[in-house]
BAKOL-267502 format. One line per 2 residues: number of its first residue (from 0); for each residue x, y, z of N, C-alpha, C, O. Coordinates in steps of 0.1 Angstrom, whole numbers, m for minus. Atoms other than C-alpha are relative to their C-alpha. Layout:
# BAKOL-267502
NUM) X,Y,Z,X,Y,Z,X,Y,Z,X,Y,Z | ...
***
This chain:
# BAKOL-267502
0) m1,10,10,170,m192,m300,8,5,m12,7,17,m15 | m8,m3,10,193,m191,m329,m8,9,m14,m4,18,m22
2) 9,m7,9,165,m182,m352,m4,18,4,m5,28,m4 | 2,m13,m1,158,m150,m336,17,9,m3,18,21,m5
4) m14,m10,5,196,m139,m342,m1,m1,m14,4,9,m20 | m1,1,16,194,m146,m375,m12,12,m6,m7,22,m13
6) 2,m9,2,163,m124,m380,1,13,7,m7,23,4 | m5,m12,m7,177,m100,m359,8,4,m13,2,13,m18
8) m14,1,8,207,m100,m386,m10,10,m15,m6,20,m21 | 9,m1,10,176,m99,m414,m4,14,4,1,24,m3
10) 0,m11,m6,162,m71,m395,8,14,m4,6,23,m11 | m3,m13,6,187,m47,m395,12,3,m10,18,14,m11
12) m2,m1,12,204,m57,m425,m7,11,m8,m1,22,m10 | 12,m7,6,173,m41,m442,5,12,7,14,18,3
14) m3,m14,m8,177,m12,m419,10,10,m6,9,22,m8 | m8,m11,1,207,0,m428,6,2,m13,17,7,m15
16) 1,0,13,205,m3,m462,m10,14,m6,m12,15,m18 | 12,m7,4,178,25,m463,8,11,m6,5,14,m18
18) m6,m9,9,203,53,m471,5,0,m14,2,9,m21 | m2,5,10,216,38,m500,m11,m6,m12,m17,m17,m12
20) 7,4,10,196,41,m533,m1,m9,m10,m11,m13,m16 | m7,12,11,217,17,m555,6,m15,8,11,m25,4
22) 2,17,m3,217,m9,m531,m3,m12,m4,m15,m12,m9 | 8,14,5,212,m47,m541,m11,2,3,m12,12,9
24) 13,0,m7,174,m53,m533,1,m16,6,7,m25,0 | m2,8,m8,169,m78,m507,m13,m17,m4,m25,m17,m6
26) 10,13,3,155,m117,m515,m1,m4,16,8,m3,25 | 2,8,m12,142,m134,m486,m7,m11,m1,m20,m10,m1
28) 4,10,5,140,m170,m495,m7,m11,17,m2,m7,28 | 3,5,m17,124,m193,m461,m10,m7,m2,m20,m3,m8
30) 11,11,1,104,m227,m459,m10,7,15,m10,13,25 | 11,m1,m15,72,m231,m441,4,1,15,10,m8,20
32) m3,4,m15,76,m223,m403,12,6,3,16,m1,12 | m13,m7,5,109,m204,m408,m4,13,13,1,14,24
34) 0,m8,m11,96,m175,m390,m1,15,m11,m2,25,m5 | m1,m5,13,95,m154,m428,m15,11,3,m13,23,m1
36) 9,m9,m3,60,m136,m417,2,9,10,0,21,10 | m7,m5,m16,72,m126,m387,9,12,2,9,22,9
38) m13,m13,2,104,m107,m398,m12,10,m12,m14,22,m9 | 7,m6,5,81,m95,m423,m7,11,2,m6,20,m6
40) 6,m4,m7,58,m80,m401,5,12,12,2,23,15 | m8,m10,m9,82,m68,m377,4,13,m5,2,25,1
42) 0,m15,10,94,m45,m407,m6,5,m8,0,14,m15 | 7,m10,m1,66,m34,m416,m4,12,12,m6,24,10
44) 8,m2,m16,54,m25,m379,14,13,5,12,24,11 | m12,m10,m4,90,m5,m375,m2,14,m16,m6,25,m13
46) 1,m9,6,89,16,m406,m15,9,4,m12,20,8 | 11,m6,m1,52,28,m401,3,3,14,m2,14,16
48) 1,m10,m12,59,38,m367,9,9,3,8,16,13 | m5,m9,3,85,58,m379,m7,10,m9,m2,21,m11
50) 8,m11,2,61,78,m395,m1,m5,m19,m8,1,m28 | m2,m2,16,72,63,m432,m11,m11,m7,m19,m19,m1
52) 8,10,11,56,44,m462,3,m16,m1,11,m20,m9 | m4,15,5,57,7,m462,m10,m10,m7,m20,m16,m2
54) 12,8,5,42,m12,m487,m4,m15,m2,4,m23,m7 | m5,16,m7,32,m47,m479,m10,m6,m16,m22,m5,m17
56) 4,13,9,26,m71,m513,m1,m12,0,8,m20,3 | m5,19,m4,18,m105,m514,m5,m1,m20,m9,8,m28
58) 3,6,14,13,m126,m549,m15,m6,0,m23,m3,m9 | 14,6,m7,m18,m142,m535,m12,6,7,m9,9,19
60) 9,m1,m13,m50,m132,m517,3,m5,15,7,2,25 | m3,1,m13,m45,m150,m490,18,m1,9,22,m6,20
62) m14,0,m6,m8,m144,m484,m3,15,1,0,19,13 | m1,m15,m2,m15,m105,m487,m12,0,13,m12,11,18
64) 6,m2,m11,m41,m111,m457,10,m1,12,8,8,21 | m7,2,m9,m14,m122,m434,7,11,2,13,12,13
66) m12,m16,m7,6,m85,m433,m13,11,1,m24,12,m6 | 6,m11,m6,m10,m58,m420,m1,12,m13,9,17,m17
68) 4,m9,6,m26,m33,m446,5,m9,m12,13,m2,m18 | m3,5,10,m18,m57,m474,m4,m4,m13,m13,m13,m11
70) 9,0,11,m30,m60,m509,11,m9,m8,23,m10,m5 | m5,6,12,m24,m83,m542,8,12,m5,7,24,m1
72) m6,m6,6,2,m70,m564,m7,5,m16,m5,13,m25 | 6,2,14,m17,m72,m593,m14,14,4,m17,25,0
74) 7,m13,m9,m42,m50,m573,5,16,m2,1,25,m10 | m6,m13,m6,m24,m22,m560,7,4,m13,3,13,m19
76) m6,m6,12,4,m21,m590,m6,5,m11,m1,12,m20 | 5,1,14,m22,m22,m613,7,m10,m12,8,m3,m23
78) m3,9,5,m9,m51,m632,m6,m4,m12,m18,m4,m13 | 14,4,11,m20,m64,m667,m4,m16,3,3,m25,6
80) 4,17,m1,m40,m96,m664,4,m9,m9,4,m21,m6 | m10,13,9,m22,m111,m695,14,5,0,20,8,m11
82) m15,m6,m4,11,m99,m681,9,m8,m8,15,m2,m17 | m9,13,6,30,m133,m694,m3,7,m18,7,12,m23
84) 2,2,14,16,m127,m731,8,16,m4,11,14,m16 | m6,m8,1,35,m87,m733,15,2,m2,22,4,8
86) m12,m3,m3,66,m83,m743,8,7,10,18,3,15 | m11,m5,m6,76,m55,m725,m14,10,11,m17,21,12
88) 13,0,m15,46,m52,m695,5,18,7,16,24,9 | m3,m15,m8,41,m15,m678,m9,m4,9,m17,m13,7
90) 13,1,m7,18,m12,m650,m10,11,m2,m5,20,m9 | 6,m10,3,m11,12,m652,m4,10,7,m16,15,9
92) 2,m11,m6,m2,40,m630,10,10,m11,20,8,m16 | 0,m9,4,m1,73,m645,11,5,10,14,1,21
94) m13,m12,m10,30,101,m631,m7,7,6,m1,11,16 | 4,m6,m7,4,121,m618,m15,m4,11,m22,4,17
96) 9,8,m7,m20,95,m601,4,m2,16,15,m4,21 | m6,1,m12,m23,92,m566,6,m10,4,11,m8,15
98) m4,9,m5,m9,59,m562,14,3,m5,24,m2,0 | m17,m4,2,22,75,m579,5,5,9,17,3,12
100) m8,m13,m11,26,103,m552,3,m12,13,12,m9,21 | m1,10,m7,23,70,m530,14,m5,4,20,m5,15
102) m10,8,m1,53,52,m544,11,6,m3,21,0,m4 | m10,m11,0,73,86,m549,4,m1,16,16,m2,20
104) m1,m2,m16,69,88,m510,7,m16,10,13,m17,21 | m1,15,m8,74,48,m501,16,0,2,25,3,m6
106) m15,6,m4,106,38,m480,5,m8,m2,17,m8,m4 | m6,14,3,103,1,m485,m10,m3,m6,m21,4,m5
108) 13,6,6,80,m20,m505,3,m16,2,12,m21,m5 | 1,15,m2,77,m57,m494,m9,m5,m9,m20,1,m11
110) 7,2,6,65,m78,m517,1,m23,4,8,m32,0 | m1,18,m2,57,m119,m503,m7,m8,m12,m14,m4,m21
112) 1,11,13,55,m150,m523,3,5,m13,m3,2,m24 | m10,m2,17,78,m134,m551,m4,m14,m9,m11,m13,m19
114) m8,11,12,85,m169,m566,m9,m3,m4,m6,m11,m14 | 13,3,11,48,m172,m577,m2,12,m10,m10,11,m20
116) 6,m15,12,46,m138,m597,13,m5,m9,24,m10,m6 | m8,3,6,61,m143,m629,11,10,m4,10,22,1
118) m14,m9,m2,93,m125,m636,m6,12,m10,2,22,m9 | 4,m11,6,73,m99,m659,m6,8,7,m7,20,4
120) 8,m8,m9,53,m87,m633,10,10,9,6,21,13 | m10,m4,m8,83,m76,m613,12,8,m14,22,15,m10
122) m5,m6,8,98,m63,m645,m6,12,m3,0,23,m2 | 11,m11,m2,67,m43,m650,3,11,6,7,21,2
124) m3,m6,m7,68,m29,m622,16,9,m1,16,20,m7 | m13,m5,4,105,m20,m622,0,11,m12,1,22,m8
126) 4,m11,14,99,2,m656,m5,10,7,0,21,9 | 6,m12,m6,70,18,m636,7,12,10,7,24,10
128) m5,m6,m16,87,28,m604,14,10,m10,16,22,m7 | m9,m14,2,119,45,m629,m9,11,m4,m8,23,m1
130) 4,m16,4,92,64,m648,m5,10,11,m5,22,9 | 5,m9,m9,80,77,m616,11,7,6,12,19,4
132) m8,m7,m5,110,80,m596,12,3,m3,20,8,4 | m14,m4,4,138,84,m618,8,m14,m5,4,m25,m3
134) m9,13,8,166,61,m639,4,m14,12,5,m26,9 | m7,12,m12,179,39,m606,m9,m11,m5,m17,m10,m15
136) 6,9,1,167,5,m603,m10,0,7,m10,3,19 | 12,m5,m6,134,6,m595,m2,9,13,m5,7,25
138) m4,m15,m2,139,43,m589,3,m1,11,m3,4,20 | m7,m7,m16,160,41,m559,m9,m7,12,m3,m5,22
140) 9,7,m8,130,21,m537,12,m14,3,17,m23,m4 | 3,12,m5,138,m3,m514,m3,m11,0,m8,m13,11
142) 10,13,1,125,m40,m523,7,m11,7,18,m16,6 | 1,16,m6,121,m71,m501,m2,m9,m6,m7,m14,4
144) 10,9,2,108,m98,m518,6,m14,8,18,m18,10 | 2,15,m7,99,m132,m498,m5,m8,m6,m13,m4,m14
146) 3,13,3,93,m167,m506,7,m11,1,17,m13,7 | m10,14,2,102,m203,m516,m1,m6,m13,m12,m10,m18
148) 0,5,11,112,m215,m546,m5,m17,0,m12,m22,m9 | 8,12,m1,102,m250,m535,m14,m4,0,m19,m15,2
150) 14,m3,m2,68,m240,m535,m5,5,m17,4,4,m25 | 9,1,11,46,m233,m566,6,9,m7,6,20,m1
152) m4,m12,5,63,m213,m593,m12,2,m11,m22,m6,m14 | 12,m3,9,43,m195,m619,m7,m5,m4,m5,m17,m8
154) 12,13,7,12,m208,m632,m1,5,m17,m4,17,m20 | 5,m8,10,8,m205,m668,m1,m16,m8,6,m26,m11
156) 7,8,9,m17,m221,m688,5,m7,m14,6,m2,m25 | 0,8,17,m10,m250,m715,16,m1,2,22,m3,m9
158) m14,0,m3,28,m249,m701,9,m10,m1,3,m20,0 | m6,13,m3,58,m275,m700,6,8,14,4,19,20
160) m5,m4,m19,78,m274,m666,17,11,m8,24,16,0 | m12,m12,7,108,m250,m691,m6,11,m2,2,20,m6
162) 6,m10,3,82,m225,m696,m4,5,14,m5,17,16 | 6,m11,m16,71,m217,m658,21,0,3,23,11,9
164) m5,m3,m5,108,m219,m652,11,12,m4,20,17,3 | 1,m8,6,114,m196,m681,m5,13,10,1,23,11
166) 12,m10,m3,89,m175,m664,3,6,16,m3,15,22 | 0,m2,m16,104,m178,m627,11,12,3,20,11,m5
168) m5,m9,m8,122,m147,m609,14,0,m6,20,7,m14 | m15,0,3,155,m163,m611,5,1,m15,17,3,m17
170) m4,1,17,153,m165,m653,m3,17,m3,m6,20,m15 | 0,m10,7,149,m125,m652,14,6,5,23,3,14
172) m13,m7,0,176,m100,m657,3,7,12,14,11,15 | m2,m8,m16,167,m83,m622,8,m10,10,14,m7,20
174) m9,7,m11,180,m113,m607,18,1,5,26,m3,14 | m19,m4,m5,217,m104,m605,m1,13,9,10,18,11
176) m3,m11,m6,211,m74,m586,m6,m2,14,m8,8,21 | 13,2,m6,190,m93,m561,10,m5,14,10,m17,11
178) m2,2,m14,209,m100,m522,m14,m9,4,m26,m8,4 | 10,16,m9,198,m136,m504,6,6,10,17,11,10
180) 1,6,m13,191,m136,m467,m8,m14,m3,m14,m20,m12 | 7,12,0,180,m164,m460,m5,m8,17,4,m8,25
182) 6,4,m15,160,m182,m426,m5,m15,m1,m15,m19,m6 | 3,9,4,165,m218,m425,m2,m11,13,0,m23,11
184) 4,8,m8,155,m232,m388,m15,1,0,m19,12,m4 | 15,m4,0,115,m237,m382,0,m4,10,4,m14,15
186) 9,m3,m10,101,m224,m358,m10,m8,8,m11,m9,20 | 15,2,m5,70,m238,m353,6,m17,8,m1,m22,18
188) m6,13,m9,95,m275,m343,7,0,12,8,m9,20 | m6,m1,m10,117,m257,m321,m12,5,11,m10,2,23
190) 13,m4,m12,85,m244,m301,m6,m12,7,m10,m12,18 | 13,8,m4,68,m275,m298,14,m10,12,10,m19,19
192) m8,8,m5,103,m290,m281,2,m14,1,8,m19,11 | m3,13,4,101,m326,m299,8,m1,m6,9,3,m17
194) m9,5,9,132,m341,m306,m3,m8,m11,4,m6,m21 | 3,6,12,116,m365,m331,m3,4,m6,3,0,m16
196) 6,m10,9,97,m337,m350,14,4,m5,16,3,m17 | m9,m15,9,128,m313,m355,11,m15,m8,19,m13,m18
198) m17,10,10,154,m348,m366,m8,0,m11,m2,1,m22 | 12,4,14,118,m354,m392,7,13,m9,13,12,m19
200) 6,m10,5,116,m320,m398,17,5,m11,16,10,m22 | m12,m3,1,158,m315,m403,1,m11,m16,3,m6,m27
202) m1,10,13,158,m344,m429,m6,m2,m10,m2,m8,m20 | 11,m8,11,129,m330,m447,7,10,m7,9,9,m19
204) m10,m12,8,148,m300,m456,11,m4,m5,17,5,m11 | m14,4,5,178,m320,m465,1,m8,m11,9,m9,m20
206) 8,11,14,161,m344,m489,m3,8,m8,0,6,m20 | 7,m8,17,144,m314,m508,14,6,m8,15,7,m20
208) m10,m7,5,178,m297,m511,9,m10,m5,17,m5,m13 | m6,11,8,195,m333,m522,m2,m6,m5,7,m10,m13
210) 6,6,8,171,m350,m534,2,m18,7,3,m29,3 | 0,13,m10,174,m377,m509,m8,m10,5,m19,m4,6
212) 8,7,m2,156,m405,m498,m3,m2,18,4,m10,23 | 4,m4,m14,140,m397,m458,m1,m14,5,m7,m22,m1
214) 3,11,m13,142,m423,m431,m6,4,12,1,6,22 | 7,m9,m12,116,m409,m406,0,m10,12,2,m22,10
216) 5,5,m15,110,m420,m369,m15,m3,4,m21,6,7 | 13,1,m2,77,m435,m363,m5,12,13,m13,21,12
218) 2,m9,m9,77,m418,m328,m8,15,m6,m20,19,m3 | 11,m11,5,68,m383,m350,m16,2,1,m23,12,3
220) 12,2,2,34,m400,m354,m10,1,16,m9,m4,27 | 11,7,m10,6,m402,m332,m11,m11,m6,m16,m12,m18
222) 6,12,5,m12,m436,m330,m17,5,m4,m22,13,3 | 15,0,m1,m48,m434,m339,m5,m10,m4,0,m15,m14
224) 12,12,m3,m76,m462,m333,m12,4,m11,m20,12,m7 | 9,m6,6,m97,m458,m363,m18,m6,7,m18,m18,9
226) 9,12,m4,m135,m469,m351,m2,m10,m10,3,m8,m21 | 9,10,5,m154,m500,m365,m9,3,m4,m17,m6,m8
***
């Protein structure tokens, strides 16, 4: 299926990017059903059986359950909990802490649902990782990040919709350094082999990205008989 060349492409994109310290770092943008856990997964599951560090972040509890050895960012980085209210946000690892000798050692660091953490958190971070590993952009490390911008951007209390967008990934200064892949057939329609699903499913994604008004196929539906 066309989707698996594509994360093949995703795949070892990432791969061969590893020698290179001042590489862009990699965005991986991908709606529901895309197939975005998956490649995810795959590279973590390849670096660790190369013997190396891969560190899998999600923005969420339940998105960091979905990867294998996975933790909150806010967790693991040590994160401040009024991150947004900081001008200039550090995380709270020490140079001589073990989670330092950690991310001195790490190959790659994945970090899913980016586009919910607000762009200080990933600033944060970034500071941390040179004091550890040196001036580069977040010292020469690797970074993935996954998500969808059409999906829930930052949450912040007492907000207008200019202040989360203020707040979103794309409004920080790391974003120019940032390489799109991108994975844009779903999976979960070409599996099920319904033409009515994937024309729904095709016109869904075309509407959010134009703002268009959907003409669906009743067929998609199943009938149901409510009782009496």
């Amino acid at each position: 299926m066309p989707t698996y060349k594509i994360q093949g492409q995703i795949y070892h994109q990432v791969g061969s990017l590893l020698p290179y310290p001042d590489a862009d770092h990699q965005l991986l943008p991908a709606p529901g059903g895309t197939g975005k856990t998956f490649v995810i997964s795959l590279i973590l599951e390849t670096f660790r059986s190369e013997q190396k560090i891969a560190l899998a972040l999600a923005s969420s509890g339940i998105a960091a359950t979905l990867l294998e050895g996975g933790r909150t960012a806010r967790s693991a980085l040590k994160l401040p909990l009024n991150v947004q209210m900081i001008e200039t946000p550090i995380c709270n690892i020490s140079r001589n802490s073990a989670m330092a000798k950690v991310l001195r050692l790490t190959s790659i660091i994945l970090w899913n649902e980016c586009t919910m953490a607000n762009k200080k958190s990933l600033e944060a971070f970034n500071r941390t990782m040179q004091d550890i590993r040196g001036n580069h952009l977040f010292g020469g490390a690797l970074i993935l990040l996954s998500g969808d911008f059409r999906q829930t951007l930052p949450i912040i209390p007492r907000s207008t919709p200019a202040d989360e967008i203020n707040a979103c990934l794309k409004s920080s200064v790391l974003w120019r350094y940032v390489q799109k892949l991108t994975l844009n057939i779903n999976m979960r329609i070409n599996l099920q082999n319904d033409p009515a699903a994937h024309d729904f499913s095709k016109q869904l994604f075309k509407a959010i990205e134009t703002c268009k008004q959907i003409s669906y196929n009743i067929d998609c539906y199943q009938r149901y008989d409510f009782p009496e």
